[in-house]
TIDRENSE-704094 format. One record per residue (C-alpha): x, y, z; residue number from 0. Coordinates in Angstrom, 2 decimals, padded with zeros to 5 digits. Layout:
<nodes>
<node><u>X</u><v>Y</v><w>Z</w><resi>NUM</resi></node>
...
</nodes>
This chain:
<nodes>
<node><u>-161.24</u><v>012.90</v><w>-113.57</w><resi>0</resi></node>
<node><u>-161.35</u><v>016.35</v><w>-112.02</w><resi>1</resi></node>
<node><u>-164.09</u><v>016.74</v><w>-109.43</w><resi>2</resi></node>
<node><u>-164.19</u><v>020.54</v><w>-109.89</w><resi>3</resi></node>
<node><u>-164.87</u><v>019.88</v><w>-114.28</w><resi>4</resi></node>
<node><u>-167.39</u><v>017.36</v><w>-113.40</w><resi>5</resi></node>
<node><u>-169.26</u><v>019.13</v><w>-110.81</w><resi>6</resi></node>
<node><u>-169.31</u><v>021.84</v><w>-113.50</w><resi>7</resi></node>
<node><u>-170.90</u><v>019.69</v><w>-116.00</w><resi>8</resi></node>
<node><u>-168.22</u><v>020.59</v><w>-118.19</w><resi>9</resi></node>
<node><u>-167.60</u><v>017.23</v><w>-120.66</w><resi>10</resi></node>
<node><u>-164.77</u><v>015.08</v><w>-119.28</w><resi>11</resi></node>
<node><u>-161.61</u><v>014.08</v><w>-120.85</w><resi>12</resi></node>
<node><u>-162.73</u><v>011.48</v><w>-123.00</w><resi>13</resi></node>
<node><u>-165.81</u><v>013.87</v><w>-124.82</w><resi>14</resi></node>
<node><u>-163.24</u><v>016.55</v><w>-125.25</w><resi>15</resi></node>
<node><u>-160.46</u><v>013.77</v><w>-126.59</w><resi>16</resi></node>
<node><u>-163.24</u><v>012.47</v><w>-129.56</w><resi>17</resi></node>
<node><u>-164.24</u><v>016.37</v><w>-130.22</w><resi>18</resi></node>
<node><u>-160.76</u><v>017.40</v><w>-130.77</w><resi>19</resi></node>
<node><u>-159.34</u><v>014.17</v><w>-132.83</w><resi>20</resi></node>
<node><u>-162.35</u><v>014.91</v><w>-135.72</w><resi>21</resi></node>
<node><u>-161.33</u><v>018.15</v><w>-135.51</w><resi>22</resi></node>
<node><u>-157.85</u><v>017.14</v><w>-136.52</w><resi>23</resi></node>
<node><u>-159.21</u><v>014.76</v><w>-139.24</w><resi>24</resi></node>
<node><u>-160.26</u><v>018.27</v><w>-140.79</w><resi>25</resi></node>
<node><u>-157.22</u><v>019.40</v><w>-140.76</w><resi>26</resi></node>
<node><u>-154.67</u><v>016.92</v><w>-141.30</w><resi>27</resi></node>
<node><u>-156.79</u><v>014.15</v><w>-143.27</w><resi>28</resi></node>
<node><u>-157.64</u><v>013.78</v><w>-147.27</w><resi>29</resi></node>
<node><u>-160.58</u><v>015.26</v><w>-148.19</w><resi>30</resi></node>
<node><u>-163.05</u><v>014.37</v><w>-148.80</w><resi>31</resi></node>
<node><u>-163.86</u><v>014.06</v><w>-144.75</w><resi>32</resi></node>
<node><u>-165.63</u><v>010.97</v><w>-143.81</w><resi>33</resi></node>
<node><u>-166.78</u><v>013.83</v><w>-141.12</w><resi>34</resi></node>
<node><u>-166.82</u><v>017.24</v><w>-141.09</w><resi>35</resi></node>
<node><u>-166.75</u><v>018.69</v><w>-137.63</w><resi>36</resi></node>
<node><u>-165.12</u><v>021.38</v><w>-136.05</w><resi>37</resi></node>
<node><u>-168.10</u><v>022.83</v><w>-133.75</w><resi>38</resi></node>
<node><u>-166.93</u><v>019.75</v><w>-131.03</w><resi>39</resi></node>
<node><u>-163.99</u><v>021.87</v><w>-131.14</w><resi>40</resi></node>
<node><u>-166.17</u><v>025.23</v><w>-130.88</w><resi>41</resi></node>
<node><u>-167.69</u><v>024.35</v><w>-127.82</w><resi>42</resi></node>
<node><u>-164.70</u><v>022.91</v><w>-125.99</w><resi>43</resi></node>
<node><u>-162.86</u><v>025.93</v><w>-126.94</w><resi>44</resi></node>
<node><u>-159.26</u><v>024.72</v><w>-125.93</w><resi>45</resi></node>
<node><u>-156.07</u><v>026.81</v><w>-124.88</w><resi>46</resi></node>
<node><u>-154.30</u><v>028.10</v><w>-127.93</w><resi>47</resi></node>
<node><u>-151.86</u><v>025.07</v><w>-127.93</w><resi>48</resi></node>
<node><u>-154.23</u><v>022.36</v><w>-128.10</w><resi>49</resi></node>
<node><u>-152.45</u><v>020.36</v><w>-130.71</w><resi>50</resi></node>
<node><u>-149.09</u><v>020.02</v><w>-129.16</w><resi>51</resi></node>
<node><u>-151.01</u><v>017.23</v><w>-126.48</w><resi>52</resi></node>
<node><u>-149.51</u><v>014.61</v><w>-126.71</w><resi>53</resi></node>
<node><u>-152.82</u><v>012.92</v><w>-127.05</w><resi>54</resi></node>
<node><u>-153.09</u><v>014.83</v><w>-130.55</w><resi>55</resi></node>
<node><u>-149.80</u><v>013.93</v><w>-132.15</w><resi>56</resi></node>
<node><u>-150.56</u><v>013.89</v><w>-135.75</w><resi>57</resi></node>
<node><u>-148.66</u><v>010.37</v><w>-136.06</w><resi>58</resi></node>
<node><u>-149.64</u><v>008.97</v><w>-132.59</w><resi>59</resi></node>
<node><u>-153.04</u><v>009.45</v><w>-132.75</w><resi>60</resi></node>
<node><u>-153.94</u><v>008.75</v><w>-135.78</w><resi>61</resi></node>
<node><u>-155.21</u><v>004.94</v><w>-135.05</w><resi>62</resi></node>
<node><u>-157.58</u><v>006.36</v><w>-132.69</w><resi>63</resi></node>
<node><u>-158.30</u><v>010.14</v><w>-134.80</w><resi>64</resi></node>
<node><u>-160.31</u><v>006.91</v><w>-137.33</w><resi>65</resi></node>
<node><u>-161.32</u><v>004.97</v><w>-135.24</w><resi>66</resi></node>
<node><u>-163.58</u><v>007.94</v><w>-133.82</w><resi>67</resi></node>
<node><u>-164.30</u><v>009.21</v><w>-136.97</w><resi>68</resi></node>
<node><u>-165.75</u><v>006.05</v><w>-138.40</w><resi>69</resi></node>
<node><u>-167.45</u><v>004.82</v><w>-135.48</w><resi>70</resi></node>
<node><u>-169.18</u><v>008.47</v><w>-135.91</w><resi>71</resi></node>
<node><u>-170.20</u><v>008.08</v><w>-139.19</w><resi>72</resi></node>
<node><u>-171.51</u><v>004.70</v><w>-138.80</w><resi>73</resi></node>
<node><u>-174.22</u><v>005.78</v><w>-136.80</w><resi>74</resi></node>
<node><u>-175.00</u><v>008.56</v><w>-138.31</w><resi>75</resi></node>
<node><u>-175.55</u><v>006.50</v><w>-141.58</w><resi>76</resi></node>
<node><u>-177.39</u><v>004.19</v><w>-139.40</w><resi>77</resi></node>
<node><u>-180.13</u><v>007.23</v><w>-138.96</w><resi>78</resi></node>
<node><u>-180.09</u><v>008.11</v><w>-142.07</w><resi>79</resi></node>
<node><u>-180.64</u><v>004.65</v><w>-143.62</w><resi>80</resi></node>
<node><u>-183.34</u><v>003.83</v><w>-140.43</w><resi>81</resi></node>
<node><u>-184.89</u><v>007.51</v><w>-141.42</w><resi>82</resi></node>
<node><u>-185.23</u><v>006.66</v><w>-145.12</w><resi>83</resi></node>
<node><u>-187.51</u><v>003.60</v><w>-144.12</w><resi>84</resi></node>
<node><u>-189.67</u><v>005.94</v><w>-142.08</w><resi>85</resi></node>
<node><u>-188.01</u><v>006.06</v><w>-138.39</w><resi>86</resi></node>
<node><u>-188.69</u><v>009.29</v><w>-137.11</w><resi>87</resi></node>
<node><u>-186.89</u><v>009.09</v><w>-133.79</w><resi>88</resi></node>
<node><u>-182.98</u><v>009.02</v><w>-133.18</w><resi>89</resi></node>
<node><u>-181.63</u><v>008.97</v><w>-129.24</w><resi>90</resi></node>
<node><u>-178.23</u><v>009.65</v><w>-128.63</w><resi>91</resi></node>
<node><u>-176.98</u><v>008.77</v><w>-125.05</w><resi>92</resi></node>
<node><u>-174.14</u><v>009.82</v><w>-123.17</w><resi>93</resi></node>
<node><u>-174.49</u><v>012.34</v><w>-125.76</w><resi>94</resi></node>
<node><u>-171.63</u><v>014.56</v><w>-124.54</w><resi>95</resi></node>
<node><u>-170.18</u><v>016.92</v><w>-127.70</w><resi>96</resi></node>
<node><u>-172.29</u><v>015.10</v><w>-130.00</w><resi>97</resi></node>
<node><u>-172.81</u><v>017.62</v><w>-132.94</w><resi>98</resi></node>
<node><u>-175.09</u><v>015.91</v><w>-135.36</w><resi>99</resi></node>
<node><u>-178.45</u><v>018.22</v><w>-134.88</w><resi>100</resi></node>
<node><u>-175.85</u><v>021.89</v><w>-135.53</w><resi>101</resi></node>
<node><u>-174.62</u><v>019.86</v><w>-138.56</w><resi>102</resi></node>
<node><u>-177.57</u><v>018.65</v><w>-140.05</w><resi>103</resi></node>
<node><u>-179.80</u><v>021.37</v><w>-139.84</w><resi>104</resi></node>
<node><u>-182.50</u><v>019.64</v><w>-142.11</w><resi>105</resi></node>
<node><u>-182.18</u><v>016.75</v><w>-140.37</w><resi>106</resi></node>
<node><u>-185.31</u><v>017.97</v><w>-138.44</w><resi>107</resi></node>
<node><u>-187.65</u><v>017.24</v><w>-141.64</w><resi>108</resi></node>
<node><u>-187.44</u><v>013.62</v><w>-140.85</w><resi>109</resi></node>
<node><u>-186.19</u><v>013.81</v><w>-137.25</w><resi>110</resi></node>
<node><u>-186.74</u><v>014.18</v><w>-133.87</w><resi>111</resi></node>
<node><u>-183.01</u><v>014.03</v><w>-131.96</w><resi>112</resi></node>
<node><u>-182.96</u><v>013.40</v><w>-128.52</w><resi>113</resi></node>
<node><u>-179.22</u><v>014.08</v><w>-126.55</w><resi>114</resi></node>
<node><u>-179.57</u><v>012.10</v><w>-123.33</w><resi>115</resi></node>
<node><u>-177.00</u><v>013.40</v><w>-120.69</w><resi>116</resi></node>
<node><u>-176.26</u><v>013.86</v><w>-117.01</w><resi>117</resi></node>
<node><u>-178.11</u><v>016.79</v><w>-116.28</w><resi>118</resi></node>
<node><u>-174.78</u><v>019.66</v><w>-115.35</w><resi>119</resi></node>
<node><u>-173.62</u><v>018.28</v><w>-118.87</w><resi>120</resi></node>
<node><u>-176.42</u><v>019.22</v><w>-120.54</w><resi>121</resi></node>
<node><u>-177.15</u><v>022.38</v><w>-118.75</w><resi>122</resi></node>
<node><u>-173.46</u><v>023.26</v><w>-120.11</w><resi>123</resi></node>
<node><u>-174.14</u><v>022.46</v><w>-123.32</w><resi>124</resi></node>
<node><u>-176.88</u><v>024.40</v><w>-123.87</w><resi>125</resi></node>
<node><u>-175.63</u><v>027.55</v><w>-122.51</w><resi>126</resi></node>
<node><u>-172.37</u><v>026.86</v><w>-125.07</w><resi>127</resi></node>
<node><u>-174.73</u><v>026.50</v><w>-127.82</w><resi>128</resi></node>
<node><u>-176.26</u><v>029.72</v><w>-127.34</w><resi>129</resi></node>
<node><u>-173.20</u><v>031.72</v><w>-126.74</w><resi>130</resi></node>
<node><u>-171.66</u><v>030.24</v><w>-129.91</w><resi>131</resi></node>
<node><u>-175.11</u><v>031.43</v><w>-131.86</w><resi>132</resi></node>
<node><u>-177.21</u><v>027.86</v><w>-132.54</w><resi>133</resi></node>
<node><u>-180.64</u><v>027.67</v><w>-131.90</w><resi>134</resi></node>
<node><u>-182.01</u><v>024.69</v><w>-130.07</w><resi>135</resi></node>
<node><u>-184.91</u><v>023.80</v><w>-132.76</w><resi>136</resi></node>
<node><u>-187.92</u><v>021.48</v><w>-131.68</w><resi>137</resi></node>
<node><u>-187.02</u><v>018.89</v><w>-133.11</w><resi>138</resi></node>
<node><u>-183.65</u><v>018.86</v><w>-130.81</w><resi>139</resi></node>
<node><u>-184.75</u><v>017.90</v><w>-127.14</w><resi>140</resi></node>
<node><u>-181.55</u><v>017.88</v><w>-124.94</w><resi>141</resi></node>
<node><u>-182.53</u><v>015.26</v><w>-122.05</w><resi>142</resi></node>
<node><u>-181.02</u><v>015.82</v><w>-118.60</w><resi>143</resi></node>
<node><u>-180.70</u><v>012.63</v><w>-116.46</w><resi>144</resi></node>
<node><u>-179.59</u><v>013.04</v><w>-113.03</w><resi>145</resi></node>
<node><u>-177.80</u><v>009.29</v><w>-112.83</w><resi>146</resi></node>
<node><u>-176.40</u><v>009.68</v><w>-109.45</w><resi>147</resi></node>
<node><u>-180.00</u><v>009.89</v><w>-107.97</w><resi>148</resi></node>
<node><u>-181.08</u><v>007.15</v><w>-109.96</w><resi>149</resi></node>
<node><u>-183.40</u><v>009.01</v><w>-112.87</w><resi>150</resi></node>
<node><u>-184.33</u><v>006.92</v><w>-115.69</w><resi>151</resi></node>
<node><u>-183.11</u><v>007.51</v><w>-119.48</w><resi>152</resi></node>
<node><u>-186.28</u><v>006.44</v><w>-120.63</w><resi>153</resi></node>
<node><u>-188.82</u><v>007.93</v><w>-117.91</w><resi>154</resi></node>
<node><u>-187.11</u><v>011.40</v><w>-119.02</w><resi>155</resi></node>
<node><u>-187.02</u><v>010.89</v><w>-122.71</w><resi>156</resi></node>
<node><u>-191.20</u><v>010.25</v><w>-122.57</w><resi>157</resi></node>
<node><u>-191.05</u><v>013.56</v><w>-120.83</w><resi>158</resi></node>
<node><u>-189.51</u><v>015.01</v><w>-123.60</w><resi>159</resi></node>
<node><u>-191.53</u><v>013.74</v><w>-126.17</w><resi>160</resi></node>
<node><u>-190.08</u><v>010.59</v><w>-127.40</w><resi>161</resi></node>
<node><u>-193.22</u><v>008.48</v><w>-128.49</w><resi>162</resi></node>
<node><u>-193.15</u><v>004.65</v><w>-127.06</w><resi>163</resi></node>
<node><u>-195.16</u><v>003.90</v><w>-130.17</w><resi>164</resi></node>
<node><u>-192.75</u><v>004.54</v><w>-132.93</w><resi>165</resi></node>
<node><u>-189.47</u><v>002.96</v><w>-133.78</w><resi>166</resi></node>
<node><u>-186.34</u><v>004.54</v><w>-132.89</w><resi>167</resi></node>
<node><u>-182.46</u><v>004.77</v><w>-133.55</w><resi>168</resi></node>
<node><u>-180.39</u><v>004.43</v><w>-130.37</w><resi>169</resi></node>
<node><u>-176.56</u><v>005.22</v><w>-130.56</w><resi>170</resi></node>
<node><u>-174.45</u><v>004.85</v><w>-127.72</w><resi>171</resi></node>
<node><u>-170.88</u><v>004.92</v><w>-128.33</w><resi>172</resi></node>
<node><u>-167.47</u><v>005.11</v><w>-126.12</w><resi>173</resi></node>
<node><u>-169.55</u><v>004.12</v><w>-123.15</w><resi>174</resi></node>
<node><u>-169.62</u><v>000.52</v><w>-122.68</w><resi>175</resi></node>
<node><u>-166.67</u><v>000.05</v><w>-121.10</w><resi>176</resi></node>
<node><u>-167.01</u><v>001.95</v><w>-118.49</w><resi>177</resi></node>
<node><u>-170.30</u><v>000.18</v><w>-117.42</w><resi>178</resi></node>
<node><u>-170.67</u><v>-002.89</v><w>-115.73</w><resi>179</resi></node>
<node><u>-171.87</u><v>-005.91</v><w>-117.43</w><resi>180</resi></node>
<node><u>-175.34</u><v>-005.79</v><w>-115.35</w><resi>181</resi></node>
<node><u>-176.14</u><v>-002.20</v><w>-116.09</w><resi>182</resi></node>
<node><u>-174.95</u><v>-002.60</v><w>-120.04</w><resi>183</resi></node>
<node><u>-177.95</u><v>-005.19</v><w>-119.92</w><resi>184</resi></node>
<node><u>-180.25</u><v>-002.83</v><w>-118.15</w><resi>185</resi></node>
<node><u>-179.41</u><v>-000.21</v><w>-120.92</w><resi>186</resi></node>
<node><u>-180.14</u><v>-003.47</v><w>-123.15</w><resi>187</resi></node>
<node><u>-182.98</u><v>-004.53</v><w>-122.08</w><resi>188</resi></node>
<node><u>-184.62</u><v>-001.13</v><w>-122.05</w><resi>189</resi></node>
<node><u>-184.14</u><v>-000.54</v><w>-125.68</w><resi>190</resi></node>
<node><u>-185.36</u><v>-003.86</v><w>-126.36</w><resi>191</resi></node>
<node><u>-188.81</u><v>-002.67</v><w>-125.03</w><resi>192</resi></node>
<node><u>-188.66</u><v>000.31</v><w>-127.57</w><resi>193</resi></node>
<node><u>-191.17</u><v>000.01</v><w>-130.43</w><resi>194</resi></node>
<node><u>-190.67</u><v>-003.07</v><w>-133.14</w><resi>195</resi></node>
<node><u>-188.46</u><v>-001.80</v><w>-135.44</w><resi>196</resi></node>
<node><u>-186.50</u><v>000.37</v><w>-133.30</w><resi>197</resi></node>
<node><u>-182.29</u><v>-000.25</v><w>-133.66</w><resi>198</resi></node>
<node><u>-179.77</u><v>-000.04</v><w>-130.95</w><resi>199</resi></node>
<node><u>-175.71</u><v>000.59</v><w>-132.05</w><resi>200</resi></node>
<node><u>-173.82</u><v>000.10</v><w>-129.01</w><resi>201</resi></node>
<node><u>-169.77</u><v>000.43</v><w>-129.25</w><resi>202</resi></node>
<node><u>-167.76</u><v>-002.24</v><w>-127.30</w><resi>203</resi></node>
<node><u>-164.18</u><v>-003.48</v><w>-126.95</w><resi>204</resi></node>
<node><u>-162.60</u><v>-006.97</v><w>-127.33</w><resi>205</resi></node>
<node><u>-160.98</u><v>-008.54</v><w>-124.10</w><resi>206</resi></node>
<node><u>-157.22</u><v>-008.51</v><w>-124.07</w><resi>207</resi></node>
<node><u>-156.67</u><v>-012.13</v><w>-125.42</w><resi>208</resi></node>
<node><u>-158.85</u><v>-011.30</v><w>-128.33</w><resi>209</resi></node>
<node><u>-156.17</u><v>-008.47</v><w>-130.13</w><resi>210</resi></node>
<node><u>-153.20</u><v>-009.12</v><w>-131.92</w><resi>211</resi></node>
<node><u>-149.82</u><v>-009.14</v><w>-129.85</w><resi>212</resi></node>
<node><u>-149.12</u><v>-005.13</v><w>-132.04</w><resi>213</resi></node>
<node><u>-152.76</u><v>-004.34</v><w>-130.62</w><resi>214</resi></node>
<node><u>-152.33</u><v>-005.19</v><w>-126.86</w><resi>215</resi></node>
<node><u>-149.20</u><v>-002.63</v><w>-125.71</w><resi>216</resi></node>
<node><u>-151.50</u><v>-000.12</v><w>-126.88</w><resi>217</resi></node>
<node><u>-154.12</u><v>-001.30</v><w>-124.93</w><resi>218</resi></node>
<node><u>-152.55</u><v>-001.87</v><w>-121.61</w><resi>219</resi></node>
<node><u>-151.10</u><v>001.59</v><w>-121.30</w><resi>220</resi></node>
<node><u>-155.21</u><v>002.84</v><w>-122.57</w><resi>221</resi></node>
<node><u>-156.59</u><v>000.74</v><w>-119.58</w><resi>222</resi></node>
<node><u>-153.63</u><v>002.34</v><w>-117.49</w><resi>223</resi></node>
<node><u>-154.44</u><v>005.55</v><w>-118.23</w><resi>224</resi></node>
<node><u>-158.19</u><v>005.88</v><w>-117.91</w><resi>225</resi></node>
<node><u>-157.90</u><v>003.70</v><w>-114.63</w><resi>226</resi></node>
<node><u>-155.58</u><v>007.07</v><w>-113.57</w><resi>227</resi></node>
<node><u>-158.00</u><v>009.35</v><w>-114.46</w><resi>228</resi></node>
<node><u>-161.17</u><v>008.24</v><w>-112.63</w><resi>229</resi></node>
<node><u>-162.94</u><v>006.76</v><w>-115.59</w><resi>230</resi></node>
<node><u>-161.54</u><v>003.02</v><w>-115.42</w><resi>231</resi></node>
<node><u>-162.50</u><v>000.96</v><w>-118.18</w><resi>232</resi></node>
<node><u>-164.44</u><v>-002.69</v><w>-116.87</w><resi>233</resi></node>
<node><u>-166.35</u><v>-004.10</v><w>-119.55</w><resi>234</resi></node>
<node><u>-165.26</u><v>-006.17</v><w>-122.21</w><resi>235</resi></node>
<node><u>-166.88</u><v>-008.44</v><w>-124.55</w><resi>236</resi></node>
<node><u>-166.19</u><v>-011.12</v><w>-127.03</w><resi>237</resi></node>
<node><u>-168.89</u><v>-010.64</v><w>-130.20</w><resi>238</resi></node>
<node><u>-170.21</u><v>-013.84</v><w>-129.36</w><resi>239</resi></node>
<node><u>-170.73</u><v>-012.73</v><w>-125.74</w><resi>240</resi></node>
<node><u>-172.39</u><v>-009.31</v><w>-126.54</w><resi>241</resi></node>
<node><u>-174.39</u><v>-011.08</v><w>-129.30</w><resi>242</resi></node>
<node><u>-176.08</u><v>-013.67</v><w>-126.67</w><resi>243</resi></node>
<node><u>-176.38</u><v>-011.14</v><w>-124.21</w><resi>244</resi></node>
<node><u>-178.37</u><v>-008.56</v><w>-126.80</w><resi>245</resi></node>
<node><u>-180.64</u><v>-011.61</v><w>-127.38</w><resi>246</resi></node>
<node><u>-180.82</u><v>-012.43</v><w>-123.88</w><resi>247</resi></node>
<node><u>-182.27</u><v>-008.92</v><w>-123.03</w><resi>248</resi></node>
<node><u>-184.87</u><v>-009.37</v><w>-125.28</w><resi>249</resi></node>
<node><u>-183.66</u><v>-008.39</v><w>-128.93</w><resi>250</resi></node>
<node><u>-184.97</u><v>-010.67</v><w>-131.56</w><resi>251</resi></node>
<node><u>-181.76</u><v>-010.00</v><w>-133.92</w><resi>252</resi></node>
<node><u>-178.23</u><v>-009.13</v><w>-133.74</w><resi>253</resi></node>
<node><u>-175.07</u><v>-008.66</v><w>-135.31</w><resi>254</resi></node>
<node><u>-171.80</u><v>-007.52</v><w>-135.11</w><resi>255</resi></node>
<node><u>-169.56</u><v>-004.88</v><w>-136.91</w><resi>256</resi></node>
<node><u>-165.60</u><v>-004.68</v><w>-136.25</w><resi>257</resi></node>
<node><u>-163.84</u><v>-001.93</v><w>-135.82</w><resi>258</resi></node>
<node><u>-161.57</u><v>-002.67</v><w>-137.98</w><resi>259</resi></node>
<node><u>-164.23</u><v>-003.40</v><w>-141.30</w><resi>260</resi></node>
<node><u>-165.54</u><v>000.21</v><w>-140.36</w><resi>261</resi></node>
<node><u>-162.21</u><v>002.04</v><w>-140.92</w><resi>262</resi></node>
<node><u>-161.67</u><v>-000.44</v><w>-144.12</w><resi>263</resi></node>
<node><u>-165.27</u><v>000.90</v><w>-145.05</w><resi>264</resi></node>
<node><u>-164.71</u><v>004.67</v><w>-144.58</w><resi>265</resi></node>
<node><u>-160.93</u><v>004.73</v><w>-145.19</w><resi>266</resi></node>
<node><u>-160.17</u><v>001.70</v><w>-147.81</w><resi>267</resi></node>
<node><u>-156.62</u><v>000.92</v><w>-147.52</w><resi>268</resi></node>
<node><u>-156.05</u><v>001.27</v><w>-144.08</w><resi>269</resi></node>
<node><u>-158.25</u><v>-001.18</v><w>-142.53</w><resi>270</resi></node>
<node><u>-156.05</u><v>-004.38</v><w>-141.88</w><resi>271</resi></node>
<node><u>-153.06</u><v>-001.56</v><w>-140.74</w><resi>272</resi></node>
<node><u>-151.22</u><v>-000.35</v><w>-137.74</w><resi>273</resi></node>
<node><u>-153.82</u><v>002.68</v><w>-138.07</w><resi>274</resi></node>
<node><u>-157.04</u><v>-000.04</v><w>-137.22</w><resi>275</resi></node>
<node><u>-155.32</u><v>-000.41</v><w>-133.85</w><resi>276</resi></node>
<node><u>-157.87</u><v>-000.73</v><w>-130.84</w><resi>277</resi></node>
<node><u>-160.68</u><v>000.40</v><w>-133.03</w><resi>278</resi></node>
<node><u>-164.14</u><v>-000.41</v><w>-131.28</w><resi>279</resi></node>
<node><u>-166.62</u><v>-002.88</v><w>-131.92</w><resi>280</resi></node>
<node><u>-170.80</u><v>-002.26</v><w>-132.76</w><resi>281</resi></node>
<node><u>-173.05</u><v>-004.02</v><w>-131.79</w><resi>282</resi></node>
<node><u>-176.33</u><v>-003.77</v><w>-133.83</w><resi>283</resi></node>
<node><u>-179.33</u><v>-004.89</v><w>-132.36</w><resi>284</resi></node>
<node><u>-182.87</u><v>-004.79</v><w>-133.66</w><resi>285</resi></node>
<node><u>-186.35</u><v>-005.45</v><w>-131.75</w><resi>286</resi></node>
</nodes>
């Protein structure tokens, strides 16, 4: 990771990675779009020749362009089905490029959003917001956490607003991995003391042993590469191991959703392929 980006609050590779892969699945995928959004791309606001990265190869990336793109839609569904049943309350953390709130612009009549973020990411954001012309409405609460001198997610999101006494939808996706097991169960075990009814959809990956011998090349050279970066991945789980530890934190049900069923769900055909490689797994939680 570059210090200089990071001190900047500017998103790091990874953030800018998912924005720019759903903006290719705009451009180079069937419609209809299982997700329609370029403002990711907006904000980052790339050099001209963004899409000769090697990262972006049309071909290359495309296992990973819907694996994104599905584990996106899957939570937003997730708030919209939670939402329909009267959950008023949706937290996003390690919110990053996250988009939802600029492309659901009614979502507001049934919604309160809150972005959770370290705080020079979120002070970026905003100001990118506002120079590309979107309002911040109330009903979006962008919630600066300053991690590395130990604030709390939760301490700041009852600053903001968030009401202990209602249910809530809490996403976190493409962040597991990089957390230990220990503080994955603190994250855990604080949503578990959300309101009953409340829903947690975390993202996690199998262990090496658990993917196909196609899957695990890919892999390797992944780990290798985000190890090289800064941003090494640690955390792996089997579903039965993030299953007992959900219920061990205090969630009275669980389940899991593969990776590879999502992209089956949202592009049917393509599931059980070479283009399901790597895809991550949910965990969905309810207290």
């Amino acid at each position: 990771m570059d210090p200089d980006r990071f001190r900047s609050g500017e998103p790091d590779h990874t953030a800018v990675r998912t924005a720019l892969w759903r903006a290719l699945h705009v451009e180079l995928d069937s419609s209809p779009h299982v997700l329609t959004d370029v403002i990711g791309l907006q904000l980052v606001a790339p050099p001209a020749d963004w899409r000769q990265r090697p990262d972006m190869d049309p071909q290359g990336s495309v296992a990973s362009r819907l694996g994104m793109v599905a584990r996106a839609r899957f939570v937003e569904d997730l708030a919209d089905q939670q939402s329909e049943r009267g959950v008023g309350q949706y937290v996003i953390l390690g919110a990053g490029l996250d988009t939802f709130a600029q492309r659901h612009l009614d979502a507001g009549e049934r919604l309160t959003v809150f972005e959770v973020d370290q705080l020079a990411t979120q002070e970026w954001k905003r100001k990118r917001l506002t120079e590309l012309g979107f309002e911040i409405p109330d009903w979006l609460r962008l919630v600066p956490v300053d991690f590395e001198a130990g604030g709390s997610w939760s301490d700041q999101l009852l600053t903001a607003g968030f009401d202990a006494d209602r249910p809530a939808v809490v996403a976190s996706t493409g962040v597991s991995m990089y957390l230990t097991r220990e503080a994955i169960a603190a994250t855990l075990r604080q949503c578990a003391l959300l309101a009953p009814g409340s829903t947690v959809a975390m993202t996690f990956l199998l262990p090496l042993g658990l993917l196909d011998e196609r899957e695990r090349p890919v892999r390797q050279m992944i780990v290798s590469m985000t190890a090289e970066s800064g941003t090494p991945w640690v955390s792996f789980f089997a579903p039965g191991e993030m299953l007992a530890l959900a219920r061990e934190c205090g969630f009275s049900q669980a389940s899991h959703v593969s990776g590879h069923e999502l992209i089956e769900r949202y592009f049917p055909g393509r599931g059980g392929g070479p283009n399901a490689l790597n895809a991550e797994e949910f965990l969905v939680a309810t207290s």
